[in-house]
C-alpha positions as CSV (number, residue, x, y, z in Angstrom):
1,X,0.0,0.0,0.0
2,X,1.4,3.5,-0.8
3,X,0.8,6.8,1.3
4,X,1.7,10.3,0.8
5,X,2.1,11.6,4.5
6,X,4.0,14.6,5.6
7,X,7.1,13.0,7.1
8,X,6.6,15.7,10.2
9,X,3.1,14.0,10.9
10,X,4.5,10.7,10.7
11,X,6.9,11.2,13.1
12,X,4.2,12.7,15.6
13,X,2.1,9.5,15.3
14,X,5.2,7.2,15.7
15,X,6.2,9.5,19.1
16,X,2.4,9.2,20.2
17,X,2.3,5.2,19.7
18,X,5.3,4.8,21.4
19,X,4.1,6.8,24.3
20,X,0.9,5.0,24.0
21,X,2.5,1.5,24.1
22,X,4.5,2.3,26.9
23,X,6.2,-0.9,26.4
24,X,10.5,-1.7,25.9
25,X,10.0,-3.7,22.6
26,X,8.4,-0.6,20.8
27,X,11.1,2.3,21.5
28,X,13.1,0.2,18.7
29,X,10.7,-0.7,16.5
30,X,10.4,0.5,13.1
31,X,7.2,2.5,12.6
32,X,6.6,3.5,8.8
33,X,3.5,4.5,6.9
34,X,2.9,1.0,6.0
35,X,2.8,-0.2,9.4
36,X,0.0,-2.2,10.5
37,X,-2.0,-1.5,13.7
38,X,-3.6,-4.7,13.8
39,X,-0.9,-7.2,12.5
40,X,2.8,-5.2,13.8
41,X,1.6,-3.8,16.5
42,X,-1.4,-5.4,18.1
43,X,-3.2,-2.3,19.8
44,X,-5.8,-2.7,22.4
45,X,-8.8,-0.6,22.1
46,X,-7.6,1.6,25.0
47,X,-4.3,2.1,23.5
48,X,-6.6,3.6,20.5
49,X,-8.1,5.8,22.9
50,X,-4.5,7.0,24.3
51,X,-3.0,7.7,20.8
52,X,-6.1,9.8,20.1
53,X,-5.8,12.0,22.9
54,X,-2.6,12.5,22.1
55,X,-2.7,13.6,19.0
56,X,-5.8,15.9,19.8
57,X,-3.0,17.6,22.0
58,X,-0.7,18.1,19.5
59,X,-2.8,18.9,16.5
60,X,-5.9,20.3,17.9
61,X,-9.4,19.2,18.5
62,X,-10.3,19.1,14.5
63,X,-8.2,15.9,14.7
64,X,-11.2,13.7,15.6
65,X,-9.6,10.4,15.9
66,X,-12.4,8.5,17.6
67,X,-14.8,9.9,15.6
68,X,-12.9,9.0,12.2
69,X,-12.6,4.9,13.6
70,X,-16.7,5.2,14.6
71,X,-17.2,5.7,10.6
72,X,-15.0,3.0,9.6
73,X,-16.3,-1.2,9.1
74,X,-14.8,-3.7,11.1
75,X,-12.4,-5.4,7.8
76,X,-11.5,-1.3,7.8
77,X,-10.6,-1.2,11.3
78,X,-8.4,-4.8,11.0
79,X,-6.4,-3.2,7.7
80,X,-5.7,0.2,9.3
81,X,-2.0,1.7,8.9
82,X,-0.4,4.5,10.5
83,X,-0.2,5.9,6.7
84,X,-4.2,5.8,7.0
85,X,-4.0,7.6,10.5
86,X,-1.4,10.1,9.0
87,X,-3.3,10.8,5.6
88,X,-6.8,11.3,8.2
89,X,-4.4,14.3,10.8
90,X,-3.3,15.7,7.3
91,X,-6.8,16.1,5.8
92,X,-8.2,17.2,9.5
93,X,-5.6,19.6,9.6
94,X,-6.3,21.1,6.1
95,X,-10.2,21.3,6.9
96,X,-9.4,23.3,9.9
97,X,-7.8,25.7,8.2
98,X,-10.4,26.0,5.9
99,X,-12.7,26.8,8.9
100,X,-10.8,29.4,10.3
């Protein structure tokens, strides 16, 4: 799967996973685009919950993270990436602007 992300979001959401992990084995793994949530890292639903308040802190509450999972199936949920969570800030962050 290929994403177009700004690298400087991508970083944000690896810093905001690792926090959310809170666990040794992450603060060396490799997070990319193409990472998986389901498959690589194995989230829990309140880990979800963690990374989306944390990156409502960073990037503001227009970054609806919870809201944007609610819309999406369950086979959605299962194939999510970071690259999906990083194209989603990206486009919340543009529509902000647009509200401003």
């Amino acid at each position: 799967m290929s994403f177009t992300v700004d690298p400087a979001i991508l970083r944000q959401i690896s810093a905001v996973i690792r926090e959310a992990v809170a666990e040794d084995w992450i603060q060396e793994f490799e997070i990319g685009a193409d990472t998986s949530f389901n498959d690589d890292l194995d989230l829990e639903s309140i880990e979800f919950v963690t990374i989306a308040a944390g990156l409502q802190q960073h990037f503001g509450v227009q970054v609806d993270l919870i809201g944007w999972l609610s819309t999406k199936a369950f086979d959605e949920l299962i194939a999510l990436r970071v690259g999906n969570i990083a194209e989603f800030v990206a486009n919340s962050l543009v529509a902000g602007r647009r509200q401003s």
